[in-house]
N, C-alpha and C positions, 0 to 999 in steps of 0.2 A: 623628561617625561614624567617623572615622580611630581612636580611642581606645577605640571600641565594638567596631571590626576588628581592630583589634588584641588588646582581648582573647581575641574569641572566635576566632583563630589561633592564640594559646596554649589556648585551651582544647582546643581541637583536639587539641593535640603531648599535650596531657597525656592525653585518650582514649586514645589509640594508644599509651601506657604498661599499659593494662590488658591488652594483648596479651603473647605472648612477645619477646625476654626476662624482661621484666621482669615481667613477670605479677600485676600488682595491679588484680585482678577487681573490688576496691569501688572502683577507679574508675571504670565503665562506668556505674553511676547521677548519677555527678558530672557526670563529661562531658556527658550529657544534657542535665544542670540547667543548668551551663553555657551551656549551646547556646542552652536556651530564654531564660534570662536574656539574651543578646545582643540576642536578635530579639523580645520580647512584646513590648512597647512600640509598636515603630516600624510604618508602613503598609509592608504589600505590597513597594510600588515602591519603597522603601529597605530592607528586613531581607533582601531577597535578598543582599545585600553581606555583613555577617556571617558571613548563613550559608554565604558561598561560603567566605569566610574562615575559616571550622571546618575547612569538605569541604578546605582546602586544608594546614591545619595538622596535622589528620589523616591523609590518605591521604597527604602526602609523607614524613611519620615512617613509619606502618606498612610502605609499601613501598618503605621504601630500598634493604632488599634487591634490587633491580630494575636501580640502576647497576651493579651488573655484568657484562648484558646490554648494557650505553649506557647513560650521564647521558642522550639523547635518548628510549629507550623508557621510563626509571623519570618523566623531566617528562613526558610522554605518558600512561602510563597514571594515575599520581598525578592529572593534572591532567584527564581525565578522568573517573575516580570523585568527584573533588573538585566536579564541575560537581553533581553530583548534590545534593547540600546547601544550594545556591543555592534550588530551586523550592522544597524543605523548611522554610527559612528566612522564603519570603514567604509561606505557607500558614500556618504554625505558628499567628501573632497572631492568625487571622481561626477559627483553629480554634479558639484557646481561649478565645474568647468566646463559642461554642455552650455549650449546659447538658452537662456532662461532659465541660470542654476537654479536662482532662488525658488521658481516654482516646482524643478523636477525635487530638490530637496521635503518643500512643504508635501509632495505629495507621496514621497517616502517615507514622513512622519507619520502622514495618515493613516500608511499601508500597514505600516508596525503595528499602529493602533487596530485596524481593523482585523488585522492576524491573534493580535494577543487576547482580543476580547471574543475569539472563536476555538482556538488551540493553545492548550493542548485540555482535553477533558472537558470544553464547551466552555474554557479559555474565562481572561478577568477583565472586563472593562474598565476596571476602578482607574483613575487616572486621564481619562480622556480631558483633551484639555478643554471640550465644550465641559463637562461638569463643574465647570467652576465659573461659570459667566451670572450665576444668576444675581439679578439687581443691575446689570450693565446694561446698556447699551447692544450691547453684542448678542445678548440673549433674543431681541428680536427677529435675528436671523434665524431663528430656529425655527418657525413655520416654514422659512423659507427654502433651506437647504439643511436641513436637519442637526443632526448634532456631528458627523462626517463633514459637513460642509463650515460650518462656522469653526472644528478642528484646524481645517486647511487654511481657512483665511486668518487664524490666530498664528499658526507655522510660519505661512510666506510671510506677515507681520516681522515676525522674530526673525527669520534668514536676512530680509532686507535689512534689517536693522544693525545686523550683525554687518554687512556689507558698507554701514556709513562707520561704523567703526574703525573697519579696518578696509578702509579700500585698497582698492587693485586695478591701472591698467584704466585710472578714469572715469571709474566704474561710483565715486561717489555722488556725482548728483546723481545719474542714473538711479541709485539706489533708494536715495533721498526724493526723489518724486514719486517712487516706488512707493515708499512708506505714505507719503501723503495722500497718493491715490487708494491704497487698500484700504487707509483709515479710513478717505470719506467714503467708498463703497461699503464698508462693515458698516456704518453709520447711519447707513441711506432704511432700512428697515424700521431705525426708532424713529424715524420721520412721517412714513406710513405705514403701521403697524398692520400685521397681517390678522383678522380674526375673523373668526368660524359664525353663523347667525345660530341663536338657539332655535329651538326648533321646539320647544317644549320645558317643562319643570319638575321637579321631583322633591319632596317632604325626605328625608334622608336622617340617618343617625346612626355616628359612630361612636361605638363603646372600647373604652380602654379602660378594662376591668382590674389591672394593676396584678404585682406575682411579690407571694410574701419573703421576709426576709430582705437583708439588704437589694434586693430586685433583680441579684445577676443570674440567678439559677433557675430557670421554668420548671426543673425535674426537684424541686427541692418539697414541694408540696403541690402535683399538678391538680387534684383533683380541688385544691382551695381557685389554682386560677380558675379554674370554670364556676364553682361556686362564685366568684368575685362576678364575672360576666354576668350570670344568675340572677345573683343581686342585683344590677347595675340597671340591666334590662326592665328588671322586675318594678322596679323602685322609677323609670320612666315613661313603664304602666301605668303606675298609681298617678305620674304627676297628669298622663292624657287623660284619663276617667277624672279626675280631677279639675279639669280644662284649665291648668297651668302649662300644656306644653301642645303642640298641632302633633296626630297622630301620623307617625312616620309611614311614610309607602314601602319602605324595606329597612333594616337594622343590617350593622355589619361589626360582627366582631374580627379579633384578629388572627393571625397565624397561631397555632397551640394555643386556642383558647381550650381545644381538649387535649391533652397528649395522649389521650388514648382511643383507641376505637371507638366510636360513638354509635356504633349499630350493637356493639353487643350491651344485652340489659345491664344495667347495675344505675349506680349514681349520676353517671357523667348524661348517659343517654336519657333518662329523666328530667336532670335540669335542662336538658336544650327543649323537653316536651312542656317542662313547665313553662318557660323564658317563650318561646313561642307560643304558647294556648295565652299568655299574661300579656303580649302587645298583641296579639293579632293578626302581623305580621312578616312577613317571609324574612327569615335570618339566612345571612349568608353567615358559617361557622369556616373557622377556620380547626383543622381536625387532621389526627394521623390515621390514616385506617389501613386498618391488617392489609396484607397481599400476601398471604403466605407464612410459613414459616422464617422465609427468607429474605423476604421483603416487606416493604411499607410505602404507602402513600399518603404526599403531603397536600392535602385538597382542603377549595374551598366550597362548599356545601349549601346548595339550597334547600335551606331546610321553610318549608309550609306549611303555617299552622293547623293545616287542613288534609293537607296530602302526604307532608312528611317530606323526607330528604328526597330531592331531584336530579336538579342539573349539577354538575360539578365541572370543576378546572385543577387541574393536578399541577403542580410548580414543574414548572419546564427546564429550569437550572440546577439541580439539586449543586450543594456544594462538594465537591472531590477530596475525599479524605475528612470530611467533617459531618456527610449526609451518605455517602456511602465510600466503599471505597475499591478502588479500581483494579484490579489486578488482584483481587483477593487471594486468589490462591500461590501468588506470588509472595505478599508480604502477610499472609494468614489473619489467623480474627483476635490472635492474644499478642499484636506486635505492640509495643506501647502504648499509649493512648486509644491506639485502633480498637482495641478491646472494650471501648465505651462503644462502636457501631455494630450491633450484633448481625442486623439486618443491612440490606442497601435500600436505600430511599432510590422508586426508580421515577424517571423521566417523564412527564406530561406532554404531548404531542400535539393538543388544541389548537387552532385556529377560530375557530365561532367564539362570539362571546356568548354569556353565560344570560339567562333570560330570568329575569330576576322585577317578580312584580309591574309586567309588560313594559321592563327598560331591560335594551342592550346593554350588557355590563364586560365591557374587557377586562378582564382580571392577570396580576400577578401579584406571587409572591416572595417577598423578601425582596433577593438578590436579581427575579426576573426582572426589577424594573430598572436596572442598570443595562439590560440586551434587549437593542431594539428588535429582534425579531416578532416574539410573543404580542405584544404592543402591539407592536402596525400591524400584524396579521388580524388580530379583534377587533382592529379599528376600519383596517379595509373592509371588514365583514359585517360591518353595520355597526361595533357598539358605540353608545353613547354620551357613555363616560367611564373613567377607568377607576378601578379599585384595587387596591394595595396593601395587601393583608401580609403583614409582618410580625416577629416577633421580638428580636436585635433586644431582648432581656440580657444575653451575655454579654452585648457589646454598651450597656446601657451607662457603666461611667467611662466610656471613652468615647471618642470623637466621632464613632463609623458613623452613628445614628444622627448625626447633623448630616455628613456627608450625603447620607443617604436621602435625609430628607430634601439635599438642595438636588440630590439627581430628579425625584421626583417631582418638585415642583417643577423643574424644566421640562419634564413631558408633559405635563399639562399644557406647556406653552407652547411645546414642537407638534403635537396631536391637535391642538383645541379643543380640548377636552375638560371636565370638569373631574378632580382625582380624588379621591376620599381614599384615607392612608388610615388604618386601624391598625395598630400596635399595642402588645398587650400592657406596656408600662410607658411606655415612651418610644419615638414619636409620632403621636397620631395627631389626625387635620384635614382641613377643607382643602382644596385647595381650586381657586376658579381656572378657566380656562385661559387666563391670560397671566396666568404661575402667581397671582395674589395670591399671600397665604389668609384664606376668609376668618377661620378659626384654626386654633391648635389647643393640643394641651400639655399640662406639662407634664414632666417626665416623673416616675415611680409616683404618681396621683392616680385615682380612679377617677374617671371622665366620662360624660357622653357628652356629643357633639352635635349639634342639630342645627338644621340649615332649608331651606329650599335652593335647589340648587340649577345651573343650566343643561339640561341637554342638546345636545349638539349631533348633526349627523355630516355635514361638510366634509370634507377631506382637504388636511395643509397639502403644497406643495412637497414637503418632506416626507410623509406618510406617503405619497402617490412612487415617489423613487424609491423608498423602501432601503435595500442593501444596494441597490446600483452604486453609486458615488464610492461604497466603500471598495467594489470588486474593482471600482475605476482606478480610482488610485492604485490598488496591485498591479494593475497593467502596465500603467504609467510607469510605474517602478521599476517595472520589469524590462518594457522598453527600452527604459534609460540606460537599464547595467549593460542591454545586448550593444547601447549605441556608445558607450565606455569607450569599449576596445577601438574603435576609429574614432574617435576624438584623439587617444591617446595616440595613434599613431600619426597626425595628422600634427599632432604638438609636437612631435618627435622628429618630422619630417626638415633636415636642414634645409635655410631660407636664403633665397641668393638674391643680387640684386642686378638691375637691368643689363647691366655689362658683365655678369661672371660668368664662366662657360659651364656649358651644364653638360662637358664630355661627350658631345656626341659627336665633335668635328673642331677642329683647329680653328683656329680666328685667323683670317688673315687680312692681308695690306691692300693700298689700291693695284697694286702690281697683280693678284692675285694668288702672291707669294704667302706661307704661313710667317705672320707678325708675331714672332718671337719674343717681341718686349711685352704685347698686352697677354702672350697664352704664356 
């Protein structure tokens, strides 16, 4: 068992390879297969070990990025997500002995996934192994059956595969056509690619105003980041009056371009009066604003150079134990680190997108554009294209902020959407509706970005299902463990062959005497 954990710990580390940096997408069907090799074998009450040993090897590579926050929050969340792979692992064996293991298995991976990126605290998606396709082939499945759908068909990839390895019972070519046939259906979407018709265009510009100091700390001088915005804005005034640049239909800064209330007078609320009255144009700000004594709100703000602050959209995910924290009166406000949240960041409940210079604008921020909920719900509601106001200044010399960037370019590909990503140092970007990255920039540099870009009003296939697929897969799952218990006893059941007596009456001779030699 020690040697069984141990591999599938490495197997783990080497899944969390298929992510960014490194980004080697064929290994997301290994990893799988991997996995399943760990645990077919073994009962229930032992293959949870392994498989905890996966969830453990994986999720503390993928988010390493996290000790920068605390070595205590990155063992915390790691460990977890890593519990998650534990019940996966004891389920797996008993699933694949149903008729179609491979698929009741792919569809209990997907259930994990769709559990873990909902609970507990409105849960972590990070990991799904659709976030890691982009540049493949596989990616164009994603209008098609969303980011749940191309998860499942990357799963049953890896189970089958796992099946030519180690067959059973005959079961290799079976498996091995297996594999061939899901490859050429994964396959069949970058043949005819699914895209949205625009429907219109939009003059666009995003500013990434940069955060002083080596870049990791937004609270280290916030009222410089908004100055930096300020300038950024101001200085792509001069270049339209100028007529070195096409004057924008709307600007968008990023998440904590203010860190502090922007309704009340002082400094902050004046530069967004000047940076507005200087382009002319409606800023979407990204801003904290009071709620309270005991709260706060993280929104993005249409601000009009005319009317002043509007519409808003309030981050739907805050982060749990880093944006607020839960049970406060449980673990108090001076428990280690907790003592930096004085407030709780609450909850955004939107559905409409945000009407911004007569464009539909589905918005999230940060961490929202990793849950598909927010997304499809603005997108079902008419917007037009989605924007992504972020800050990721902490996470800015480690990895999150590529990951992140490859989640987002993949919405733009599963929506048909055109996505403009503002971050206040790094990474902000164009991104078209077919996940081209148009423009980017780079990271701890001041930028603005400017584009005419497509609007779109269509709906993929994958927006239209929404969460269905993933509540499917729980069912799935669900079924399986009830249909366990009679498999199991069905295998248990002694096998006799056409002449054994199955005790219900003596054998007997032509005489019609009991034949003693054959009972």
């Amino acid at each position: 068992m020690l040697l069984r954990s141990l591999c599938a710990l490495l197997a783990g580390a080497v899944l969390a390879q298929a992510f960014e940096p490194v980004g080697l997408a064929v290994l997301l069907p290994v990893g799988v297969a991997a996995f399943v090799l760990c645990v077919a074998d073994l009962p229930a009450r032992r293959a949870w070990v392994p498989g905890l040993a996966f969830g453990i090897g994986f999720q503390f590579t993928l988010l390493f990025w996290m000790r920068v926050v605390g070595p205590d929050a990155w063992l915390a969340l790691a460990a977890m997500e890593a519990v998650f792979l534990a019940p996966l692992g004891a389920v797996t064996p008993g699933l694949l002995r149903l008729r179609g293991g491979p698929a009741w298995v792919a569809a209990a991976w997907v259930a994990v996934e769709t559990i873990r990126s909902s609970w507990p605290f409105s849960g972590m998606p990070w990991g799904r192994l659709s976030y890691a396709i982009g540049g493949t082939p596989w990616a164009e499945g994603l209008p098609w059956v969303g980011m749940t759908g191309v998860s499942f068909v990357l799963a049953l990839l890896g189970v089958l595969l796992a099946r030519v390895v180690v067959p059973g019972g005959g079961r290799r070519l079976p498996a091995l056509l297996g594999v061939v046939a899901v490859t050429a259906v994964s396959l069949v979407p970058a043949l005819a690619p699914y895209r949205v018709d625009p429907v219109g265009e939009r003059t666009v510009a995003v500013v990434q105003g940069d955060v002083p100091g080596d870049g990791s700390n937004i609270l280290l001088d916030p009222l410089q980041v908004t100055v930096n915005h300020v300038d950024a804005t101001e200085e792509l005034a001069r270049r339209v009056e100028a007529g070195e640049a096409e004057r924008p239909d709307f600007v968008v800064w990023p998440e904590n371009s203010t860190a502090s209330d922007p309704f009340v007078p002082g400094p902050v609320n004046a530069g967004i009066l000047d940076a507005s009255d200087a382009i002319d144009v409606p800023i979407l700000v990204g801003a904290m604003v009071d709620a309270g004594e005991e709260h706060v709100l993280n929104q993005g703000i249409v601000w009009d150079p005319e009317t002043g602050a509007g519409d808003r959209y309030t981050k739907r995910h805050p982060v749990p134990f880093g944006e607020y924290i839960p049970w406060r009166g449980l673990f108090g406000s001076n428990f280690g680190k907790l003592a930096l949240i004085p407030r709780d960041m609450m909850s955004g409940t939107r559905v409409q997108p945000l009407e911004v210079a007569d464009t539909r604008v589905a918005a999230a921020i940060c961490f929202d554009v990793a849950y598909d909920d927010g997304i499809h719900a603005q997108v079902l509601a008419g917007g037009e294209m989605v924007v992504v106001q972020t800050s990721n200044a902490m996470f800015i010399h480690t990895h999150q902020i590529e990951q992140q960037f490859e989640i987002t370019r993949l919405r733009a590909l599963e929506t048909g959407r055109t996505v403009l990503v503002a971050a206040t140092n790094g990474v902000s970007g164009i991104i078209a509706p077919d996940g081209t990255v148009e423009q980017r920039a780079g990271t701890r540099t001041q930028a603005v970005l400017e584009d005419r870009v497509a609007l779109t009003t269509g709906l993929t296939p994958a927006v239209r299902m929404g969460p269905w697929p993933g509540y499917a897969a729980v069912a799935v799952t669900a079924l399986g463990l009830v249909l366990l218990p009679y498999r199991r006893r069905r295998d248990e059941r002694p096998r006799r062959g056409p002449d054994e007596d199955d005790g219900a009456r003596p054998r007997t001779g032509a005489d019609g005497r009991p034949d003693l030699q054959r009972a």
